[in-house]
C-alpha positions in Angstrom: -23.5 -2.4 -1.0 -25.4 -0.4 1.5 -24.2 1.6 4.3 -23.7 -0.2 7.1 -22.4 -3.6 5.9 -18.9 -3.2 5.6 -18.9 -3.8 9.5 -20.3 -7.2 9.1 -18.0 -8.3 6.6 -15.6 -11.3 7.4 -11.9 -9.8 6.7 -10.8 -13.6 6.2 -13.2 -13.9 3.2 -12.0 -10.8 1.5 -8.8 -11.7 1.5 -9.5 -14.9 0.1 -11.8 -13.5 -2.6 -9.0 -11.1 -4.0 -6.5 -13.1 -3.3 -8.8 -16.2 -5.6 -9.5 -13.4 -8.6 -5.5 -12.7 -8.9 -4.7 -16.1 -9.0 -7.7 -16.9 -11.2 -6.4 -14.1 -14.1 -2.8 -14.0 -13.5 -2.2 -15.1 -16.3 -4.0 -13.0 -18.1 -2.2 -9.7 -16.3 1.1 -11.1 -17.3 -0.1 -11.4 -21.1 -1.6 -7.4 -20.8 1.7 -6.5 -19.0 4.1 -8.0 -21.9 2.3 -5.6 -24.5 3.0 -2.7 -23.1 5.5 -3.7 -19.5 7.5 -5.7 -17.8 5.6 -8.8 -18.4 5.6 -9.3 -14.7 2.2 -8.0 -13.2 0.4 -11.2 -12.8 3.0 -13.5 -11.1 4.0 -10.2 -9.0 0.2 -9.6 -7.7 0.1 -13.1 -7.4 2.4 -13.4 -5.3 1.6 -10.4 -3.3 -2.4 -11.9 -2.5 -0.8 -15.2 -1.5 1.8 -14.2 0.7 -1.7 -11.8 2.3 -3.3 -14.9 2.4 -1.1 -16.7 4.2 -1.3 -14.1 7.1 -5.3 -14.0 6.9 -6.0 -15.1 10.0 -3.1 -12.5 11.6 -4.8 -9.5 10.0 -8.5 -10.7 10.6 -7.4 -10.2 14.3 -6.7 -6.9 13.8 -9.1 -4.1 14.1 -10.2 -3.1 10.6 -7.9 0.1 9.8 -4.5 -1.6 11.5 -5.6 -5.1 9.3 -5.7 -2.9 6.0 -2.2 -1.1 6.8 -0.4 -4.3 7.7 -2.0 -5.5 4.6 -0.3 -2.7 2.1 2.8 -3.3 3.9 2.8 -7.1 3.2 2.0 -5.9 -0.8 4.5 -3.5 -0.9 6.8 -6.3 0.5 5.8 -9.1 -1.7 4.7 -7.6 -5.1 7.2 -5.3 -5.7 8.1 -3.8 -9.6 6.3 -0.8 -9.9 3.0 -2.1 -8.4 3.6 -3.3 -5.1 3.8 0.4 -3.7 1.1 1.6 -5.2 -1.2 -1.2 -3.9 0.5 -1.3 -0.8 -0.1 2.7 -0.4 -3.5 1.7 -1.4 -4.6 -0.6 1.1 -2.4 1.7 3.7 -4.0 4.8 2.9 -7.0 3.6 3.3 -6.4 2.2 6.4 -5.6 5.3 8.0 -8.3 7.3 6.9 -11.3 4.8 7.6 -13.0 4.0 10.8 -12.6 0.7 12.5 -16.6 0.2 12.4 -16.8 1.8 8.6 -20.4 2.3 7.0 -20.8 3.7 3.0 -19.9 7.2 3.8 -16.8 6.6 5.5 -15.4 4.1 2.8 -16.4 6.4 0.2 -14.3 9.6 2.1 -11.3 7.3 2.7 -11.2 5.7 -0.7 -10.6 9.1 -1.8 -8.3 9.6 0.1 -6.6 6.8 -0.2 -6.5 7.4 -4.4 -4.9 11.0 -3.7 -2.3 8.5 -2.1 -1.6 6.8 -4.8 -1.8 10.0 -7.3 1.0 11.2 -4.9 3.0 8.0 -4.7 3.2 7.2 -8.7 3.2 11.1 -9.7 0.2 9.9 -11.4 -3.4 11.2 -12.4 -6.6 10.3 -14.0 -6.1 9.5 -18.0 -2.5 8.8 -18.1 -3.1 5.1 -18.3 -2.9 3.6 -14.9 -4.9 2.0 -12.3 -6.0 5.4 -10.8 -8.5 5.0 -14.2 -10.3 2.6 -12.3 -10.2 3.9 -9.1 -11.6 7.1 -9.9 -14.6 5.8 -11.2 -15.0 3.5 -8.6 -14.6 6.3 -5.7 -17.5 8.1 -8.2 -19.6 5.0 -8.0 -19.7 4.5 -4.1 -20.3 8.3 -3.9 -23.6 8.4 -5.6 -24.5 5.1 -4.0 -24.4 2.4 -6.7 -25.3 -1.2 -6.1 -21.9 -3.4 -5.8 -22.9 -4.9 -9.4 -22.9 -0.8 -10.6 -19.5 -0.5 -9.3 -18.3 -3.4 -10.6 -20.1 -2.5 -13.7 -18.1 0.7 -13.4 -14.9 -0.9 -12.6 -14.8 -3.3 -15.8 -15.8 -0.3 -17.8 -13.1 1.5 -16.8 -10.4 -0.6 -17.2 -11.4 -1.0 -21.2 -11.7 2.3 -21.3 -7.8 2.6 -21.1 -7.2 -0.4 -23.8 -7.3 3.4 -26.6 -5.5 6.1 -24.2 -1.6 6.6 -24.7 0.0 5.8 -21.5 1.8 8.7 -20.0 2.8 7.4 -17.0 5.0 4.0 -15.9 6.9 1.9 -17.9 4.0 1.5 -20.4 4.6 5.5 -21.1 8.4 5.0 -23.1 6.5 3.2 -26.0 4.2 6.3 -26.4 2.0 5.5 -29.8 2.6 1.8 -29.4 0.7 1.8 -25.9 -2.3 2.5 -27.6 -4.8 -0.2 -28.1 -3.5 -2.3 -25.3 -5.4 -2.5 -21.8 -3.2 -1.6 -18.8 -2.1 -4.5 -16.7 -2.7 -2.3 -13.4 -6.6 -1.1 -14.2 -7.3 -4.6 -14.6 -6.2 -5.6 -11.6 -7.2 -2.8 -10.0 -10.8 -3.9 -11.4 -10.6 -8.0 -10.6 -10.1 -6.6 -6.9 -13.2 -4.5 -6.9 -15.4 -6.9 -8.5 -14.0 -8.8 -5.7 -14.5 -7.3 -2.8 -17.8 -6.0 -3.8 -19.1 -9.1 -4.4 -18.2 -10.5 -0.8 -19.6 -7.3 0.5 -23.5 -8.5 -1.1 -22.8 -11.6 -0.1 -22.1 -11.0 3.6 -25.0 -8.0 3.5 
């Protein structure tokens, strides 16, 4: 993932690759989200990409930082549960704070951003169990200029790395002990859309 190729990258494929890896595990989210949730992540997110990809060729028409707010507002009007405004903030956040012709140390400053966002919308923070456990690592990762396969190295590792921390934050958080030993549903996610979208990033390098 080097700087300078997120300008080249085709918008409609991105879409379609996160939009692919949700569908592809949603089953799986749903299965992590009944140990310690609502038992509804998958079919939420699922719904959520889909209803994205439905619009893809709307928001590929957009310049990039107006296609990634209309794309959290779509998410935080599709997924809904606890998770559509935190993605949706996501993918809005982010869209404010990058440039429409973005290179490596753009995405990298408004990633950050963007996870401050979501810190601010959950009342959330690193090592309380949530998807920000992922993202953190990840913002880490494109700071200190890791190949995509590093930061989806990064990404996976981080999301296992909350299957032994007690979750002190969502809905996960009112089973205290009994959250521990169970992978959050959201850092998953959170890593299936990295892997994602940093794979279609090499491939469009």
């Amino acid at each position: 993932m080097s700087a300078g190729t997120m300008d080249k990258v085709d918008l409609k494929a991105l879409i379609s690759a996160t939009a692919d890896a949700i569908a592809a595990h949603a089953e799986e989210l749903t299965t992590l989200d009944q140990a310690i949730g609502d038992g509804d992540h998958g079919l939420n997110m699922k719904r959520g990409f889909e209803a994205v990809r439905a619009e893809a060729d709307a928001f590929a028409a957009k310049p990039l930082p107006d296609a990634l707010k209309a794309i959290g507002t779509k998410l935080v009007m599709t997924v809904g549960g606890a998770s559509g405004p935190l993605f949706g903030t996501l993918f809005m956040a982010l869209g404010k704070e990058i440039s429409p012709e973005t290179n490596r140390a753009n995405l990298a400053a408004a990633f950050g951003k963007a996870i401050e966002a979501v810190a601010a919308r959950g009342k959330s923070q690193v090592g309380q169990k949530t998807m920000l456990d992922v993202l953190q690592p990840v913002h880490e990762a494109l700071l200190q200029g890791k190949t995509g396969a590093e930061i989806t190295d990064a990404a996976d590792s981080a999301a296992d790395a909350t299957v032994p921390m007690k979750a002190l934050r969502g809905r996960a958080s009112f089973l205290g002990d009994r959250s521990i030993g169970h992978m959050d549903a959201g850092a998953r996610s959170t890593a299936l859309l990295v892997r994602a979208v940093a794979e279609t990033i090499e491939a469009h390098a």
